[in-house]
N, C-alpha and C positions, 0 to 999 in steps of 0.2 A: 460803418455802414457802406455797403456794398453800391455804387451810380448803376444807375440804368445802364442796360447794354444798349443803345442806338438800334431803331429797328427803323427796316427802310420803308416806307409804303411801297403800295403795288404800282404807283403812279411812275416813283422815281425808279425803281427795279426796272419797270418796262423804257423808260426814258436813257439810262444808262446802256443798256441792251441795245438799243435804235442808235446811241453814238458809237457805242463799240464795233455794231457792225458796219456803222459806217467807215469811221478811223479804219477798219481792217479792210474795206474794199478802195477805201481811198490809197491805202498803202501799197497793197497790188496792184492795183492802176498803174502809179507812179512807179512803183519795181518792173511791171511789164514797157512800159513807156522808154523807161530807160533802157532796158534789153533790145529793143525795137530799133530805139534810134542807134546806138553800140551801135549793133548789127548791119544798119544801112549807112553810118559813117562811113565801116571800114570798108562796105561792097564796092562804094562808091572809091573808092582813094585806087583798091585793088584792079578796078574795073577801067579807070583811066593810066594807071602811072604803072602798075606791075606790069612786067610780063610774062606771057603764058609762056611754060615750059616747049622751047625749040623755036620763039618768037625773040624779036629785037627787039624795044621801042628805044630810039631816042631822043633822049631830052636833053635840053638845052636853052638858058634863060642868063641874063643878066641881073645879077645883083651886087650892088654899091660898085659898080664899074668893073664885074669881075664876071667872067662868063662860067657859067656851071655846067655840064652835061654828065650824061653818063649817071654813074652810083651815082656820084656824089650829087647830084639834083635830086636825085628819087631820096639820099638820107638827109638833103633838106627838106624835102617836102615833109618825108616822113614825120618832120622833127613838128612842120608846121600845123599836119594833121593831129599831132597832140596835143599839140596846144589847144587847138582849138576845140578837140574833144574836151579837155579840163575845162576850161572855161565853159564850153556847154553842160559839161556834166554839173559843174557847180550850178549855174545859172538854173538847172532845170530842179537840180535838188533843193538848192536853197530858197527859190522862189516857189518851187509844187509843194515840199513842207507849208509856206507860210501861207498859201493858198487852202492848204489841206486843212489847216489848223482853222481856219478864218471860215471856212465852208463848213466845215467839222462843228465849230461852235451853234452857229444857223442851224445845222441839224438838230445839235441835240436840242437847241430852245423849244424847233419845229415837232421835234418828237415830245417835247414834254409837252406838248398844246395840243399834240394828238393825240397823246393817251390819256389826257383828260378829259378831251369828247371824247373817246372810246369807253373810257371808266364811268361816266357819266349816268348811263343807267345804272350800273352798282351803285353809285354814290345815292340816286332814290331810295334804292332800294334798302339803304344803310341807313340813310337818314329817317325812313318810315318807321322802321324797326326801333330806331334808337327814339323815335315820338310813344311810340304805344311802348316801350319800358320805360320811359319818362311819364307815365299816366300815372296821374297820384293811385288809384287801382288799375287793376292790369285790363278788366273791363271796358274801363272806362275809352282808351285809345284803340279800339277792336273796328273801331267805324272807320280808320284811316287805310285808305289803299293809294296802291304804286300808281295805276292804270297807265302804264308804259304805253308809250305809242311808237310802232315803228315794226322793222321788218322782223319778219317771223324765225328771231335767232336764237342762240343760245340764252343770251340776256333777259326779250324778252321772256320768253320759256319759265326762265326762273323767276322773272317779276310776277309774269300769271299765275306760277305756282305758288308763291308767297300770298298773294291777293288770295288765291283757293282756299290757302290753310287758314288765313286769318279771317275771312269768313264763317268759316265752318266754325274755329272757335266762336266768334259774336254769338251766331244762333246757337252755340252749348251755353253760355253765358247767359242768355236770354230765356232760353229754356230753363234752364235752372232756374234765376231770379222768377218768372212766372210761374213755375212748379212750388217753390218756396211758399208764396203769394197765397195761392190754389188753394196748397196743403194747410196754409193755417186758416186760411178762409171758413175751410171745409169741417176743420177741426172746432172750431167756435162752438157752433152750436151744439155737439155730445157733450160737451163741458157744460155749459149754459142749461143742459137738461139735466145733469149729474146734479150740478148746484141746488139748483129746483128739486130733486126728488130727495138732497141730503135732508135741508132745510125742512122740508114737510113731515119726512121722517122724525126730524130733531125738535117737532113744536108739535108734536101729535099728542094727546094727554097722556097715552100709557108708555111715553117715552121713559125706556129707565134710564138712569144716570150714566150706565156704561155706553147707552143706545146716545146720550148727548155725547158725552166727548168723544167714542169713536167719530160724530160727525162732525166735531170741531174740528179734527185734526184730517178730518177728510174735504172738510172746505176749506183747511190751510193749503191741500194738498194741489187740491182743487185752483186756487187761487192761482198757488204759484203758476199751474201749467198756463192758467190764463195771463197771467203777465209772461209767461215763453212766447203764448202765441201772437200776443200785441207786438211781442218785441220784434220776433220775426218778420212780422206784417211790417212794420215802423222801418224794420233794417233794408228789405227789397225794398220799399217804396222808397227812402231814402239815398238807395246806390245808382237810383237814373239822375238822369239829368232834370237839372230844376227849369224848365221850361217858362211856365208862369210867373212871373217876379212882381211884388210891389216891396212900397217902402214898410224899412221894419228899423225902429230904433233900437237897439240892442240895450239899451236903458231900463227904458220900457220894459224890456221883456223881463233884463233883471230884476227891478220892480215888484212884477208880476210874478215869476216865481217864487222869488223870498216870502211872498205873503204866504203866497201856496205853501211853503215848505214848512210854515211856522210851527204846528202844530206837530209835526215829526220833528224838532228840531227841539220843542222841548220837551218832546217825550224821550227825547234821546239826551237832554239836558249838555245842550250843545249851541252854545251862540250865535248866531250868523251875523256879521259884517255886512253892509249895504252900503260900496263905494263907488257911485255911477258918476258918468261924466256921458256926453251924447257922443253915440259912434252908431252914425247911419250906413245901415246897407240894406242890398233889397236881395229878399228870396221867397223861401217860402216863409210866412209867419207860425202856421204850427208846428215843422220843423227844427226852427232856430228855437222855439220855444223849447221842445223837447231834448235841442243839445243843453241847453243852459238845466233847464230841469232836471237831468241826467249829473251834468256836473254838479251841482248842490246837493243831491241827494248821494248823491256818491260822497262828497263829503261829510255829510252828516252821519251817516252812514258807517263810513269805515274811519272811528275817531276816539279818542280816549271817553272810558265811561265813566269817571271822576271828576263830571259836571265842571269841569277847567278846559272842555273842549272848546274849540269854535272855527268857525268856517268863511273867511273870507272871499269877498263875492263882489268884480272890480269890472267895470265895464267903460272900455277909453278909445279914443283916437290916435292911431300909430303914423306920424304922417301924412300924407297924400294919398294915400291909395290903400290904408288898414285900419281896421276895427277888429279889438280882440274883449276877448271874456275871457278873465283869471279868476279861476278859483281856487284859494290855497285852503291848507287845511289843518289840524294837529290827530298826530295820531300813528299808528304803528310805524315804523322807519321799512322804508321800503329799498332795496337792493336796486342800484342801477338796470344792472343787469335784467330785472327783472320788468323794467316800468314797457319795451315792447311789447311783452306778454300780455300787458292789461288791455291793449289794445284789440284783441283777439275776440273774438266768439266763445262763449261761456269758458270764460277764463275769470278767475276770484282770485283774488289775493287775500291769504288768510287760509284756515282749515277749515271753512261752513260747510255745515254737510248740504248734502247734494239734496236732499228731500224737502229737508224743513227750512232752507236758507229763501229767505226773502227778495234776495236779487235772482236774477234766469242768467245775468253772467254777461247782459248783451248791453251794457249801460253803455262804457265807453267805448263798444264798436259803433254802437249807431251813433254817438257826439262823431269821432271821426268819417262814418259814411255820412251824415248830414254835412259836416264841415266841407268836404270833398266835391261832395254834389254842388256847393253852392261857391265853389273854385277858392275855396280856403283851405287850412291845416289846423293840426292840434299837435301841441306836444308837448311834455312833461317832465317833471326833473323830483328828487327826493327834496322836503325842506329840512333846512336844519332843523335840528331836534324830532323830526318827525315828521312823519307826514306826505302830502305832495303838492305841488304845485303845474294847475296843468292852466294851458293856455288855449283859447282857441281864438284862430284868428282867420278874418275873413273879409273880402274886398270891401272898400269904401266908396259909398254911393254918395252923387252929389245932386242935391233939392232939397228943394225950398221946406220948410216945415210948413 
């Protein structure tokens, strides 16, 4: 297996950049510095001790009780002018190096704290971005803006322009989820009159036998679109935010749906398990009802028909801060691969046809838009021998019973 190649941030790219160009102007510094002094060394040596072509000068001095003049003073001097060019040259190199290096280091620290307040707006900007894909739905984080504050540059520019676009989505989001809303609203009631004229049709005296069952299979049909449309309604109301909160025992609710579900449960000759423990949170009460009722019937539902079904139904405390509902179940084996899909908008696992199938498909998107809305998760796994096991969990409220 192949290591990551090392990738640099933009922070340190620009940090490294600000020390290189510094190292390279400190370097020329110190290369011209030295050229400079050279250069006025030897004006100065030339300007006292040589002489100008068709000029004399002489010198003449005592050293260790010897008198010099003439060359031979000028090729002592000359000897002494090197010296002490060596020794300045060391001096200026080996001390402007260590200076260089020691100011060099201060740089690049000073540059790595510059281009972190410089990067600073991006990094909002980074960090906003990575909140709304972190939004259990993508919806859900549309409300968070950059609102940069500061002069009118590049930066901001692209902050306002990300604020624009994620805007503009919220209101597509919104629209949609209200359009949803609208449209099953609206659709209610032709269904509701459909229903009404089968019915009367199907209990009229001269109803013949073909005149009933076309109408049975026309108020199955009928049915099913009314449970699409509840579901629809059920699923946009569900995807806002759960504003209103009281207390809701998740017990309780368990409780309450098994009763409810009793009667499909032995019409499907399928047992249900009832293993409650208290696990308080607060949201909505007919929603948390409607995840739990979703999951039971969804068990019951898709499970072996050899009356050795059954459907277990567990409501507990996870710690400090969770309450979940596990519902497992027996029944067709289901592919890993496939348990995302369920989670989906009229998605069925199994071959039901589209017309005559009992479910609308929206069972476990709305368990997880409910779950979401009230800052929990769902998630599930195949059981041995069959079946699934889904969990849904959701924050733990503390009060008093």
């Amino acid at each position: 297996m192949r290591r990551p190649r090392f990738q640099p941030t933009l922070r340190l790219r620009l940090t490294l950049v600000y020390g290189a160009v510094f190292f390279l102007a400190g370097l020329t510094l110190l290369g011209v510095t030295y050229l400079l002094f050279d250069q006025q060394l030897t004006r100065t040596f030339d300007s006292r001790y040589v002489s100008e072509p068709g000029k004399v000068k002489n010198l003449f001095f005592m050293k260790d009780g010897v008198l010099l003049q003439g060359q031979a003073a000028v090729e002592w001097l000359r000897q002494q002018e090197l010296e002490l060019r060596n020794a300045a040259v060391t001096s200026l190199l080996a001390q402007g190096a260590i200076a260089l290096v020691v100011v060099g280091g201060a740089a690049v620290g000073l540059g790595w704290v510059v281009a972190g307040r410089v990067l600073a707006p991006l990094n909002r900007v980074t960090d906003t971005a990575r909140k709304i894909a972190a939004a259990p739905m993508a919806e859900r984080g549309l409300h968070e803006r950059i609102a940069l504050e500061g002069p009118e540059d590049e930066v901001k520019t692209l902050a306002d322009t990300f604020d624009t676009m994620v805007e503009r989505l919220d209101h597509s989001f919104d629209g949609q989820r209200r359009f949803v809303a609208n449209a099953s609203h609206e659709l209610r009631t032709p269904l509701t009159l459909n229903r009404a004229l089968v019915e009367l049709a199907m209990h009229r005296r001269t109803a013949s036998p073909d005149v009933k069952e076309l109408g049975e299979s026309l108020l199955e049909i009928n049915a099913r679109h009314e449970r699409l449309i509840s579901g629809l309604l059920l699923l946009a109301r569900s995807e806002q935010e759960i504003a209103d909160r009281s207390p809701v025992d998740l017990a309780d609710v368990v409780t309450h749906v098994v009763e409810q579900t009793a009667g499909d449960a032995h019409e499907a000759k399928v047992t249900v398990y009832e293993v409650t423990a208290q696990a308080p949170t607060t949201g909505d009460a007919l929603l948390l009802e409607r995840l739990v009722h979703n999951l039971v019937e969804n068990g019951i539902r898709y499970n072996v028909d050899d009356g050795t079904g059954w459907v277990r139904v567990v409501s507990r405390t996870v710690g400090d801060r969770k309450v979940e509902v596990e519902v497992s179940n027996t029944g067709p084996s289901v592919p890993p691969y496939d348990i995302p899909l369920l989670f989906k908008p009229f998605h069925r696992h199994g071959a039901e046809r589209v017309v005559t199938a009992r479910s609308a498909g929206l069972g476990l998107s709305i368990v997880r838009s409910v779950a979401l809305a009230h800052g929990g998760d769902v998630r599930a796994r195949p059981r041995e021998g069959g079946g699934l096991v889904v969990t849904a969990s959701l924050p733990r409220a503390r009060y008093d019973a």
